[in-house]
PDB file of N, CA, C and O in Angstrom:
ATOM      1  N   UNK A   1      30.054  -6.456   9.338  1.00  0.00           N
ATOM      2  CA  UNK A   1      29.795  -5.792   8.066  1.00  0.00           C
ATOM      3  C   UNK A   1      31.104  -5.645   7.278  1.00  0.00           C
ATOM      4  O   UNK A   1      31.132  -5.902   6.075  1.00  0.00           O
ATOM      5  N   UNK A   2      32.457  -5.129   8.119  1.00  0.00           N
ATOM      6  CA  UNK A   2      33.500  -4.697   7.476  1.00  0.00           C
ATOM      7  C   UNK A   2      33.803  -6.612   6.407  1.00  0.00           C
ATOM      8  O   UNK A   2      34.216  -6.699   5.251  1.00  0.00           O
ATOM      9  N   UNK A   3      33.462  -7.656   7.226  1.00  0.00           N
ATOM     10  CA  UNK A   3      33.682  -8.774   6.777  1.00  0.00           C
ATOM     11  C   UNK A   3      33.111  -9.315   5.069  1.00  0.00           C
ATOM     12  O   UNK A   3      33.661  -9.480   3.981  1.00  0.00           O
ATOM     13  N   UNK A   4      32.013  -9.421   5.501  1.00  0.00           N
ATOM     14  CA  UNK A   4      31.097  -9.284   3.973  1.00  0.00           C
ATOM     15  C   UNK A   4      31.252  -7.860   3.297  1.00  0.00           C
ATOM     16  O   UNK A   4      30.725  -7.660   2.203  1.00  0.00           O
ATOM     17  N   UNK A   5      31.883  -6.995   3.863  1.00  0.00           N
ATOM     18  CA  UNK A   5      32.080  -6.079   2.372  1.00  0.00           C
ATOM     19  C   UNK A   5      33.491  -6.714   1.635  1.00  0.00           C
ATOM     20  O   UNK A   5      33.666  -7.128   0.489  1.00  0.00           O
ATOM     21  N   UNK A   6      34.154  -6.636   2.469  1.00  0.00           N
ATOM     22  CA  UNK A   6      35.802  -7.377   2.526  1.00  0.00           C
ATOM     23  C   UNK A   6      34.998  -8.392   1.086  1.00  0.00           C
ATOM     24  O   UNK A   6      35.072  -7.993  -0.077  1.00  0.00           O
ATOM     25  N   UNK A   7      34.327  -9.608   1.452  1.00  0.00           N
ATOM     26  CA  UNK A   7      34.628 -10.603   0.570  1.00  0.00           C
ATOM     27  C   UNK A   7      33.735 -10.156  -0.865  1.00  0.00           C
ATOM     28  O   UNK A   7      34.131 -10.419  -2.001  1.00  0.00           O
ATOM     29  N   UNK A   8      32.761  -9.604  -0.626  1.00  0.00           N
ATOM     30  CA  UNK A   8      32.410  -8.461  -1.623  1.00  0.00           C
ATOM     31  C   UNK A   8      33.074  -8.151  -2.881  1.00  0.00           C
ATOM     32  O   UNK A   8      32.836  -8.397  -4.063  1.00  0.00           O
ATOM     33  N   UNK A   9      34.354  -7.281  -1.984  1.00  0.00           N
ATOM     34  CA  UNK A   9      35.400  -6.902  -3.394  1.00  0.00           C
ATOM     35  C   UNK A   9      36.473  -7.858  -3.549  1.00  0.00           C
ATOM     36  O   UNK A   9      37.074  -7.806  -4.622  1.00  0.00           O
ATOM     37  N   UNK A  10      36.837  -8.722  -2.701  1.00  0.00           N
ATOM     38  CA  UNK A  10      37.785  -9.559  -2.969  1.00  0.00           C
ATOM     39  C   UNK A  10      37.158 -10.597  -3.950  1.00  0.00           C
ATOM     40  O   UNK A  10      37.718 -10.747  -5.036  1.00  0.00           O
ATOM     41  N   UNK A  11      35.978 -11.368  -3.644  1.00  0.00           N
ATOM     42  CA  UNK A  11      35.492 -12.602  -4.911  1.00  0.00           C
ATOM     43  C   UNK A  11      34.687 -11.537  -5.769  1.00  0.00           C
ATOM     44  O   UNK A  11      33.872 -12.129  -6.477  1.00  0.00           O
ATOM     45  N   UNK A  12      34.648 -10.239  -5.930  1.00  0.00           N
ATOM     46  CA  UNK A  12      34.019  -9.933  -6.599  1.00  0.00           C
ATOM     47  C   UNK A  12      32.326  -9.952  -7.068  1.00  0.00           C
ATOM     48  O   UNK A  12      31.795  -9.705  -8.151  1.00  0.00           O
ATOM     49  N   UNK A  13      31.720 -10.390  -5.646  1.00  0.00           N
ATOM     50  CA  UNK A  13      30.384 -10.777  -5.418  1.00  0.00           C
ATOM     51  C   UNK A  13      29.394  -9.566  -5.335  1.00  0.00           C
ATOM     52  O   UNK A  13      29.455  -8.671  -4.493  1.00  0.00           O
ATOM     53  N   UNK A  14      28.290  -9.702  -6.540  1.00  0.00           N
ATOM     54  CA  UNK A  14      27.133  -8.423  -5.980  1.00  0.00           C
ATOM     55  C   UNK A  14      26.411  -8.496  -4.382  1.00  0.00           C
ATOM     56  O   UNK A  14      26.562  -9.195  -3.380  1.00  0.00           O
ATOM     57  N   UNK A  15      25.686  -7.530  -4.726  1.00  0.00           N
ATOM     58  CA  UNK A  15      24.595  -7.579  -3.440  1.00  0.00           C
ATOM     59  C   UNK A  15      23.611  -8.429  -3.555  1.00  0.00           C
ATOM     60  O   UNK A  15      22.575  -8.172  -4.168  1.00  0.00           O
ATOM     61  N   UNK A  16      23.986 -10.107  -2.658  1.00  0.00           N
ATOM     62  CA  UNK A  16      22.347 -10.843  -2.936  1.00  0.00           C
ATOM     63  C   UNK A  16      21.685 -11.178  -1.473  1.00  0.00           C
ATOM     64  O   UNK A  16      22.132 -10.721  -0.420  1.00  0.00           O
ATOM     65  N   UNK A  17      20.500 -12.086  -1.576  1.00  0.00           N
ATOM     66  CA  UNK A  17      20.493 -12.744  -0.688  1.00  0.00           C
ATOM     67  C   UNK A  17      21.197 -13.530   0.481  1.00  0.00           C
ATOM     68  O   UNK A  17      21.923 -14.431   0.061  1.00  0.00           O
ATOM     69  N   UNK A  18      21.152 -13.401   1.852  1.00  0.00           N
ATOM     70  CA  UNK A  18      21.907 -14.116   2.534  1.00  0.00           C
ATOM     71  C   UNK A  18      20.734 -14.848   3.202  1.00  0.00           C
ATOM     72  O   UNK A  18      19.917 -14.245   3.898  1.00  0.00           O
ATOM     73  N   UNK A  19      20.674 -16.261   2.951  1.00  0.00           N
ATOM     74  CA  UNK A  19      20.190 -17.284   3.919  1.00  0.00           C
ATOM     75  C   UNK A  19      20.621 -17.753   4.995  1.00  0.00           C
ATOM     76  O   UNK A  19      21.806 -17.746   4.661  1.00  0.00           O
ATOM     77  N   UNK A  20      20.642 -18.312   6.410  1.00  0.00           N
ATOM     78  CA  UNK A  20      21.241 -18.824   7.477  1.00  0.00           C
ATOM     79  C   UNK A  20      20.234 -19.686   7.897  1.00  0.00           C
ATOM     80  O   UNK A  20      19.004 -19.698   7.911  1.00  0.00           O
ATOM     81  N   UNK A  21      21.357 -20.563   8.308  1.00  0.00           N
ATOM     82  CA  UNK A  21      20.615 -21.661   9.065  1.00  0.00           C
ATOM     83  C   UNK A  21      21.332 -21.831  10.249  1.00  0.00           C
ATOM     84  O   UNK A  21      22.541 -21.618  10.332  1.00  0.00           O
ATOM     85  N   UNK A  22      20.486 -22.284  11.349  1.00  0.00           N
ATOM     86  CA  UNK A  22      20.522 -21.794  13.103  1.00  0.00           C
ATOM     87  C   UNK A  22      19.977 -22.996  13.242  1.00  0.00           C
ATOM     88  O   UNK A  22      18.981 -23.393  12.637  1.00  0.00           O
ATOM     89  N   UNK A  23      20.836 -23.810  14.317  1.00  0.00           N
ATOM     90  CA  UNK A  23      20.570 -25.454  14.992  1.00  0.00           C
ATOM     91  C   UNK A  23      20.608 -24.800  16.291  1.00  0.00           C
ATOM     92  O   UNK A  23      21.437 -24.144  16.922  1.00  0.00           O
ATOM     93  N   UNK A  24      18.462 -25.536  16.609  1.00  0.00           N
ATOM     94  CA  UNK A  24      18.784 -25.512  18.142  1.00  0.00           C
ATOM     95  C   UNK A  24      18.264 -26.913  18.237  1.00  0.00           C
ATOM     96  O   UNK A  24      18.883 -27.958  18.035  1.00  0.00           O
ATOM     97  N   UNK A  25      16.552 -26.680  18.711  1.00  0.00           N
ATOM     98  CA  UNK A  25      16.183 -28.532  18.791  1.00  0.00           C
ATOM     99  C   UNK A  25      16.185 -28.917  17.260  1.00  0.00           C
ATOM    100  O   UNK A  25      16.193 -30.124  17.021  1.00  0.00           O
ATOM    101  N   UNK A  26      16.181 -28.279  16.483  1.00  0.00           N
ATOM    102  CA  UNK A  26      15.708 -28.336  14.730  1.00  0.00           C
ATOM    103  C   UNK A  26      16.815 -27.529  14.017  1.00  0.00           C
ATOM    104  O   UNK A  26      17.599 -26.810  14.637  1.00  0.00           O
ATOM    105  N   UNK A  27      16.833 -27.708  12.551  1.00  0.00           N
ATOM    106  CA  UNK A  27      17.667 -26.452  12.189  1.00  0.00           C
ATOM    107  C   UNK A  27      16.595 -25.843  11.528  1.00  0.00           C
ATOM    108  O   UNK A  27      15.606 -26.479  11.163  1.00  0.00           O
ATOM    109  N   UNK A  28      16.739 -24.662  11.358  1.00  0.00           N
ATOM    110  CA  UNK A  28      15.361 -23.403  10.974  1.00  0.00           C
ATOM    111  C   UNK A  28      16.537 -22.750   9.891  1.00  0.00           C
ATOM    112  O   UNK A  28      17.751 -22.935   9.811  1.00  0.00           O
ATOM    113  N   UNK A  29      15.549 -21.866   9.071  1.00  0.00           N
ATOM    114  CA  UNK A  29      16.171 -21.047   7.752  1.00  0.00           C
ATOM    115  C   UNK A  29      16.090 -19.965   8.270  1.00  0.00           C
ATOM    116  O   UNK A  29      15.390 -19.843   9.275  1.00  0.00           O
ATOM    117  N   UNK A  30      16.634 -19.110   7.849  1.00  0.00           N
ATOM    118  CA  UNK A  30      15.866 -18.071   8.120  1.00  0.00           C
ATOM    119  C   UNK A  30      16.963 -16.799   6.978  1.00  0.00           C
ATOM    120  O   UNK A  30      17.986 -17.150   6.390  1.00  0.00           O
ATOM    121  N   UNK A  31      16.381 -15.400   6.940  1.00  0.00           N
ATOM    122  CA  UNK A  31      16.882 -14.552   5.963  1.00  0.00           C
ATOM    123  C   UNK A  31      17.457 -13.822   6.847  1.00  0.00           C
ATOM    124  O   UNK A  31      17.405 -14.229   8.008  1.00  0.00           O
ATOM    125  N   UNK A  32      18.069 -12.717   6.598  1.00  0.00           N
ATOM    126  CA  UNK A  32      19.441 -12.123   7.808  1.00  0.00           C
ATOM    127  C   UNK A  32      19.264 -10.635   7.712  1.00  0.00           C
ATOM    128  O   UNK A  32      19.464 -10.144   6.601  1.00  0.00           O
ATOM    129  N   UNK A  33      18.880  -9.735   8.821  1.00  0.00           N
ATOM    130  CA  UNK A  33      18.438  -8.416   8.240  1.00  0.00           C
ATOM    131  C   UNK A  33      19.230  -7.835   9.089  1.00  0.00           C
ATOM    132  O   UNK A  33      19.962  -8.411   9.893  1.00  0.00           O
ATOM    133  N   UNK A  34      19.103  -6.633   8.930  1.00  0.00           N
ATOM    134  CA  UNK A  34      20.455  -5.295   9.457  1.00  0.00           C
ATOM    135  C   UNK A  34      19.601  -4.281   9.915  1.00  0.00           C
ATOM    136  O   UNK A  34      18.780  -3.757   9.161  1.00  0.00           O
ATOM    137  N   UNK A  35      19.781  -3.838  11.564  1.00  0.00           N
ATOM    138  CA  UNK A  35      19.050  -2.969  12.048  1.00  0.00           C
ATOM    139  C   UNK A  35      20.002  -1.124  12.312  1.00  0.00           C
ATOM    140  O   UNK A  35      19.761  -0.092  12.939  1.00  0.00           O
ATOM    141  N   UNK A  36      21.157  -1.664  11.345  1.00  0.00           N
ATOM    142  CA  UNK A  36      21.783  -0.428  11.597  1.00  0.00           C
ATOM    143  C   UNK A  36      22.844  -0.981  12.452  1.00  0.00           C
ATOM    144  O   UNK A  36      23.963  -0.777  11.983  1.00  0.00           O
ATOM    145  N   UNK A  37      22.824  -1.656  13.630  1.00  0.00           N
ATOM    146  CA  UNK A  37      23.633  -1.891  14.710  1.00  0.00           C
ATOM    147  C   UNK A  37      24.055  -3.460  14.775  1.00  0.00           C
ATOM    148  O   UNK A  37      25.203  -3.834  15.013  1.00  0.00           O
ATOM    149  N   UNK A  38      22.685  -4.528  14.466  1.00  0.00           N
ATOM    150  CA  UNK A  38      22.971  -5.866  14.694  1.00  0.00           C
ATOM    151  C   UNK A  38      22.470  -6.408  13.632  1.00  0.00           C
ATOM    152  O   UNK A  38      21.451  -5.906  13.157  1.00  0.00           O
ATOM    153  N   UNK A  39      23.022  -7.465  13.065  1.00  0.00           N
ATOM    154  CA  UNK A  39      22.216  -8.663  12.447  1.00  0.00           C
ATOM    155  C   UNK A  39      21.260  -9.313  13.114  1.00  0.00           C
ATOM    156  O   UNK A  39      21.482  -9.607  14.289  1.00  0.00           O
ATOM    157  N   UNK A  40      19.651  -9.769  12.328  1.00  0.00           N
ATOM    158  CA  UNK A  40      19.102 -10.282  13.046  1.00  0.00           C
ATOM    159  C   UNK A  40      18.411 -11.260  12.323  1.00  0.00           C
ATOM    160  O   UNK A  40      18.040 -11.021  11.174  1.00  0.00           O
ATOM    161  N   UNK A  41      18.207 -12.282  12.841  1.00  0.00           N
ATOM    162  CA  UNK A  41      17.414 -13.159  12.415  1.00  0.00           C
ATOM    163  C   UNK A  41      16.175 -13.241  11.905  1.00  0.00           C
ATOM    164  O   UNK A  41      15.480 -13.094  12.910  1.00  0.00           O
ATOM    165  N   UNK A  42      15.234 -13.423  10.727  1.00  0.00           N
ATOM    166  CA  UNK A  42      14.019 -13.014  10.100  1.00  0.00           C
ATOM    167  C   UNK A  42      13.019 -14.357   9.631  1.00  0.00           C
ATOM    168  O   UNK A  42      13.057 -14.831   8.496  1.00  0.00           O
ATOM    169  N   UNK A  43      12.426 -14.694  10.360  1.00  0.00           N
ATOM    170  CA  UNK A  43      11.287 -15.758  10.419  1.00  0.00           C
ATOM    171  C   UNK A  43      11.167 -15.876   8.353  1.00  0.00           C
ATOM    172  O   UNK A  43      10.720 -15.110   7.499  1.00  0.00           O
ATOM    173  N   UNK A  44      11.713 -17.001   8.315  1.00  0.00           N
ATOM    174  CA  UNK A  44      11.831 -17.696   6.765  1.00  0.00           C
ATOM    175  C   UNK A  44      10.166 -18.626   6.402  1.00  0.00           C
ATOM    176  O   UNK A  44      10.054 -19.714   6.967  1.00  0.00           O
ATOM    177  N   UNK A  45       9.039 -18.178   5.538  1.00  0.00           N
ATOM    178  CA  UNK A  45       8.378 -18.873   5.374  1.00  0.00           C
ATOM    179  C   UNK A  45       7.952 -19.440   3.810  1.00  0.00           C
ATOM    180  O   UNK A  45       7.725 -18.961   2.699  1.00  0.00           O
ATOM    181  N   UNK A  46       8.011 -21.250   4.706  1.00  0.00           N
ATOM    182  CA  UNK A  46       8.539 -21.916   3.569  1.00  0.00           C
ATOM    183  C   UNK A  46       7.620 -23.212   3.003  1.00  0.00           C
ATOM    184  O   UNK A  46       6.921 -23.765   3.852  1.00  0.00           O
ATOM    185  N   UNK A  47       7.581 -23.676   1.773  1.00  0.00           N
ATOM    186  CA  UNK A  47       6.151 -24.731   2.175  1.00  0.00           C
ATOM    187  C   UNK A  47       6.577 -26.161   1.612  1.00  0.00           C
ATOM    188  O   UNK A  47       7.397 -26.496   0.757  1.00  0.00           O
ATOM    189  N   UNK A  48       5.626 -26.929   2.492  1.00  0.00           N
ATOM    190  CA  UNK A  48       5.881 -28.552   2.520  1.00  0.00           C
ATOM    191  C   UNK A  48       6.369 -28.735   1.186  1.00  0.00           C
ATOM    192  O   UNK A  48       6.064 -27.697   0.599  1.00  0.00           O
ATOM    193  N   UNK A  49       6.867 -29.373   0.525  1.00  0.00           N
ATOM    194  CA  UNK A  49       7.441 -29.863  -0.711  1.00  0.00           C
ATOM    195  C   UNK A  49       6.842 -31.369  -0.404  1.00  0.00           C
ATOM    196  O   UNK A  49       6.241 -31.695  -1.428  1.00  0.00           O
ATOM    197  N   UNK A  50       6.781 -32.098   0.271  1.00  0.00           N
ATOM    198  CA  UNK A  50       6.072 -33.407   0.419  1.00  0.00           C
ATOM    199  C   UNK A  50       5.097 -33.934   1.351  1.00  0.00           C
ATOM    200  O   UNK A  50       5.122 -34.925   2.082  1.00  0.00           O
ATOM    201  N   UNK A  51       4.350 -33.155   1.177  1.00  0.00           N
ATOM    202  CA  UNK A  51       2.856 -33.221   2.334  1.00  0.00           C
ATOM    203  C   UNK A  51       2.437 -34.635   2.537  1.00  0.00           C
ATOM    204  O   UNK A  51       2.163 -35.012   3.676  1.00  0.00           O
ATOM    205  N   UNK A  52       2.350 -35.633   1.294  1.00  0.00           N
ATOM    206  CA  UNK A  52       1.944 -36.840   1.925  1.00  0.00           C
ATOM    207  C   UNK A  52       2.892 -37.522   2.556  1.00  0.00           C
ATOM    208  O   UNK A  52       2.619 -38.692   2.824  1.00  0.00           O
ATOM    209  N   UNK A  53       4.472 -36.898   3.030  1.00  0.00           N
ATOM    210  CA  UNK A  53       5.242 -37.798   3.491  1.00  0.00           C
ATOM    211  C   UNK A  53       5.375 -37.468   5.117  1.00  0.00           C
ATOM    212  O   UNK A  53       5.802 -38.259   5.958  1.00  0.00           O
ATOM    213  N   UNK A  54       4.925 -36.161   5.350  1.00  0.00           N
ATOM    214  CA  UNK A  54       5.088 -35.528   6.820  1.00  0.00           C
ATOM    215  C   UNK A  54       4.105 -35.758   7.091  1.00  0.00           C
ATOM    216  O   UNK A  54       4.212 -36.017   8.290  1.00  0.00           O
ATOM    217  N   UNK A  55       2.310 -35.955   6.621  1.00  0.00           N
ATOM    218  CA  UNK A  55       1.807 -35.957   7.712  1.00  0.00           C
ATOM    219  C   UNK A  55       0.716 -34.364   7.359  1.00  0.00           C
ATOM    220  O   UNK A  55      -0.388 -34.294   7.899  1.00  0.00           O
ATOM    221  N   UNK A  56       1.085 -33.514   6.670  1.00  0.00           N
ATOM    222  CA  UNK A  56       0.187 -32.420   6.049  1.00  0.00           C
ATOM    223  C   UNK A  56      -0.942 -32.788   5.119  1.00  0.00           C
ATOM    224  O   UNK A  56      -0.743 -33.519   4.149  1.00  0.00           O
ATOM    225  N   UNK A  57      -1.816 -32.417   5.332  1.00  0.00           N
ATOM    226  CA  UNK A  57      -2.622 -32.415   4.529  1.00  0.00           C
ATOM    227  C   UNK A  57      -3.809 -30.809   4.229  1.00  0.00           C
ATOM    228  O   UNK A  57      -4.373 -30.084   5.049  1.00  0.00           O
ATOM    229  N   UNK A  58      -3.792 -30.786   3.029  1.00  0.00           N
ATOM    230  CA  UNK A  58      -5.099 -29.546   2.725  1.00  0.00           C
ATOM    231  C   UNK A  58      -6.728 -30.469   3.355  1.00  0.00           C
ATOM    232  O   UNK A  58      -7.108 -31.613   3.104  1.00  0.00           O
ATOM    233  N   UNK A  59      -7.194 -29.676   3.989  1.00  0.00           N
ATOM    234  CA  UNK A  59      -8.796 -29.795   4.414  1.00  0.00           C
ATOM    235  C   UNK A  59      -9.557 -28.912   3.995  1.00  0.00           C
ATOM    236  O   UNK A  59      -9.130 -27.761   3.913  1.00  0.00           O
ATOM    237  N   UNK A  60     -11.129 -29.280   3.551  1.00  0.00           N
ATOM    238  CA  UNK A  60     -11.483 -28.094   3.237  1.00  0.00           C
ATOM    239  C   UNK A  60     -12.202 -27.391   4.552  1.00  0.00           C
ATOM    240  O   UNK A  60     -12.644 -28.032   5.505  1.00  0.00           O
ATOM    241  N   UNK A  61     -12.233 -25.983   4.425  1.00  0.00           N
ATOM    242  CA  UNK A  61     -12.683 -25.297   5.423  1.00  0.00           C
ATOM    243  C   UNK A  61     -14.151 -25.770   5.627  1.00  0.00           C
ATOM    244  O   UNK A  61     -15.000 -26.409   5.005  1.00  0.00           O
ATOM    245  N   UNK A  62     -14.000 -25.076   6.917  1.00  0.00           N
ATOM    246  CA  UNK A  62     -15.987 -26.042   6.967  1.00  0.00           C
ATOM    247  C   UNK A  62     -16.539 -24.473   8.151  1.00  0.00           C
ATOM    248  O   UNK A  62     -16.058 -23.736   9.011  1.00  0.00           O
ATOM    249  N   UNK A  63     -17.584 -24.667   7.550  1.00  0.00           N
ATOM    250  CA  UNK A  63     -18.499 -23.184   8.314  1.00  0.00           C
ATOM    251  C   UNK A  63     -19.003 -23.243   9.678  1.00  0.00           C
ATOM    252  O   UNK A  63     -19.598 -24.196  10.182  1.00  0.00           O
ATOM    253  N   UNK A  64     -18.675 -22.007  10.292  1.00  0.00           N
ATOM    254  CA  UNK A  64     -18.882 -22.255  11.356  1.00  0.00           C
ATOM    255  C   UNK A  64     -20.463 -21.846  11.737  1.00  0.00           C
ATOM    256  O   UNK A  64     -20.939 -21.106  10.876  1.00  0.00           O
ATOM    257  N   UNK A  65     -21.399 -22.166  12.852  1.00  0.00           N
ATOM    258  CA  UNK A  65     -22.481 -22.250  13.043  1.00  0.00           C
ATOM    259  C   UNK A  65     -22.462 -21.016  14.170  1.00  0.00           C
ATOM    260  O   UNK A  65     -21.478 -20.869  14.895  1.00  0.00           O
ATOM    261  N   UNK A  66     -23.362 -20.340  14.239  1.00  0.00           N
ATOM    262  CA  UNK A  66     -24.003 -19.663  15.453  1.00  0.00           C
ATOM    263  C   UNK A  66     -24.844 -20.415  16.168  1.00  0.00           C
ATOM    264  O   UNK A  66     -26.032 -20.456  15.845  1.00  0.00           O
ATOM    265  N   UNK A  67     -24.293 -21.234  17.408  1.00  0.00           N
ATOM    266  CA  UNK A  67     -24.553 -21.964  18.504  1.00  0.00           C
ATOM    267  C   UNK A  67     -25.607 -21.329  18.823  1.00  0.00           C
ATOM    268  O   UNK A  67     -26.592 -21.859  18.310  1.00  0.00           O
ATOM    269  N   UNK A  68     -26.002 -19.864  19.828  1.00  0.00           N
ATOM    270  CA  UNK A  68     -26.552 -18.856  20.058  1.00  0.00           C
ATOM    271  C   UNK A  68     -27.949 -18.730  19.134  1.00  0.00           C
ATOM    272  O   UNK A  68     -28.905 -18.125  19.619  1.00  0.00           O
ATOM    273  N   UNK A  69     -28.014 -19.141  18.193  1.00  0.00           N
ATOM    274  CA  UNK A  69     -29.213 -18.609  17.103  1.00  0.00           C
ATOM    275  C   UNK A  69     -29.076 -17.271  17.267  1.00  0.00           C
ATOM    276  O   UNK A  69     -28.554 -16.588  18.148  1.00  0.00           O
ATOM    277  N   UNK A  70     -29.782 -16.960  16.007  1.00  0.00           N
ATOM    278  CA  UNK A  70     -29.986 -15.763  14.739  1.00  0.00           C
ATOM    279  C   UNK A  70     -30.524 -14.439  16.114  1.00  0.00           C
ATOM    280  O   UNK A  70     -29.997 -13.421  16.562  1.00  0.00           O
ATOM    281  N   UNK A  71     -31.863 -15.206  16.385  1.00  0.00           N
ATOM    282  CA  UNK A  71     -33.147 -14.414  17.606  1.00  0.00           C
ATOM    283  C   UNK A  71     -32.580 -15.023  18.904  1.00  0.00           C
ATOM    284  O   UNK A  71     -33.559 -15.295  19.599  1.00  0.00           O
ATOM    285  N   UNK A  72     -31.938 -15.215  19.269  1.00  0.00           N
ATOM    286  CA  UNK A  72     -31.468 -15.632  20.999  1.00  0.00           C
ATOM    287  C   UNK A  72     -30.290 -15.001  20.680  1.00  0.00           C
ATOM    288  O   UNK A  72     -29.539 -15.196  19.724  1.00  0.00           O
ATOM    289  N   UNK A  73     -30.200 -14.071  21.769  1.00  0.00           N
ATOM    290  CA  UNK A  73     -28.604 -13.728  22.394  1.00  0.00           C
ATOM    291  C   UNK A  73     -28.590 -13.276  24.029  1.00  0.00           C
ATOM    292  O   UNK A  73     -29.395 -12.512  24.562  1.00  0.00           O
ATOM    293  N   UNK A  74     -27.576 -13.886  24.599  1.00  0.00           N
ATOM    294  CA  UNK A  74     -27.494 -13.796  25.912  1.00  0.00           C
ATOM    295  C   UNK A  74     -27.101 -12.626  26.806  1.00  0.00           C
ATOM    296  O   UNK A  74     -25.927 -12.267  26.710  1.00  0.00           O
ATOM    297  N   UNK A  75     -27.846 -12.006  27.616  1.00  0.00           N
ATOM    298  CA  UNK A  75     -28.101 -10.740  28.102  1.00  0.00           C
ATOM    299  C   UNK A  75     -27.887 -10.876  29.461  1.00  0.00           C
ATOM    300  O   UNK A  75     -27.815 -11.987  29.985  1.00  0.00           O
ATOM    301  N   UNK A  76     -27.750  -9.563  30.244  1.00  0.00           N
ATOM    302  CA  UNK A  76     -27.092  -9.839  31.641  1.00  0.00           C
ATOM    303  C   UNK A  76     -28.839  -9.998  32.175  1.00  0.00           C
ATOM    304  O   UNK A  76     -29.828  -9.326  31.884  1.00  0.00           O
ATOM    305  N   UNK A  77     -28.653 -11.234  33.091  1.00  0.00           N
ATOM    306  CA  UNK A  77     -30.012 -11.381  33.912  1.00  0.00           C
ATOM    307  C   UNK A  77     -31.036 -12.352  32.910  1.00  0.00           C
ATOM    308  O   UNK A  77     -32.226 -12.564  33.138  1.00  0.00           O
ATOM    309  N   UNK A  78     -30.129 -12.955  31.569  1.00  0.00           N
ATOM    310  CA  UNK A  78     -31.433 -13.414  31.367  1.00  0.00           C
ATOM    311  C   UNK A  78     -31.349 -15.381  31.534  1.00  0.00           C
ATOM    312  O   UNK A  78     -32.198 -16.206  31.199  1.00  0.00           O
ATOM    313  N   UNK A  79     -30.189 -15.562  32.078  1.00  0.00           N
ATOM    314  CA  UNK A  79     -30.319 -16.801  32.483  1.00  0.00           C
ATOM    315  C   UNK A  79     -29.672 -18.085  31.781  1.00  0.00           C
ATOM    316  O   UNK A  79     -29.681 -19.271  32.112  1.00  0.00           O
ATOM    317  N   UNK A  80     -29.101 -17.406  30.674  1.00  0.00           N
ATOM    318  CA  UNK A  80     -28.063 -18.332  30.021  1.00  0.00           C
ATOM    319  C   UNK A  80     -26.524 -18.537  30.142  1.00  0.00           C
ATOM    320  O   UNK A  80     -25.812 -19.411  29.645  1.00  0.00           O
ATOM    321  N   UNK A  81     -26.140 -17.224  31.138  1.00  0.00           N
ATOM    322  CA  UNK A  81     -24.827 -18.060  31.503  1.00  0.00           C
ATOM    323  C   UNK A  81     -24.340 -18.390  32.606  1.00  0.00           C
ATOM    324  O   UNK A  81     -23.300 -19.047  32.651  1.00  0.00           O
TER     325      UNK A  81
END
C-alpha cells in the first residue's frame, strides 16, 4: 500500500482502477481488491469480442419437458424407481 500511495503523489495519479494480469496455464484479468490486510485477486468478467473465431456461439434456449407427466409422479412403493 505504502508503494501505490508513494506513486500516487509522486506522478501525481488519482484513485482509479487497477487491472492485473496473472500467468498460470492461461493469462486471466482480473480487478485487485483490499481486505484491510491483503490484496486479492477478483474474478474479472469479460465477453467474447469474436465468437465466430473461438468457437462461441448464442443458441436459443429450448424448453425443458416433464419426462414424469403432468398426472404420474413417482411414490415410495409404487414401482417406478
Amino acid at each position: 500500500m505504502n508503494i501505490i500511495a508513494l506513486s500516487e503523489r509522486v506522478l501525481g495519479m488519482e484513485d482509479l482502477e487497477i487491472e492485473v494480469e496473472y500467468q498460470s496455464v492461461t493469462i486471466g484479468k482480473y480487478d485487485l481488491g483490499f481486505d484491510g490486510t491483503n490484496f486479492i485477486l477478483l474474478a474479472k468478467q469479460t465477453a467474447c469480442l469474436a465468437k465466430e473465431a473461438c468457437g462461441v456461439e448464442d443458441s436459443p434456449k429450448k424448453e425443458l419437458l416433464n419426462l414424469a407427466g403432468a398426472a404420474k409422479g413417482c411414490v415410495p412403493g409404487g414401482g417406478c424407481c
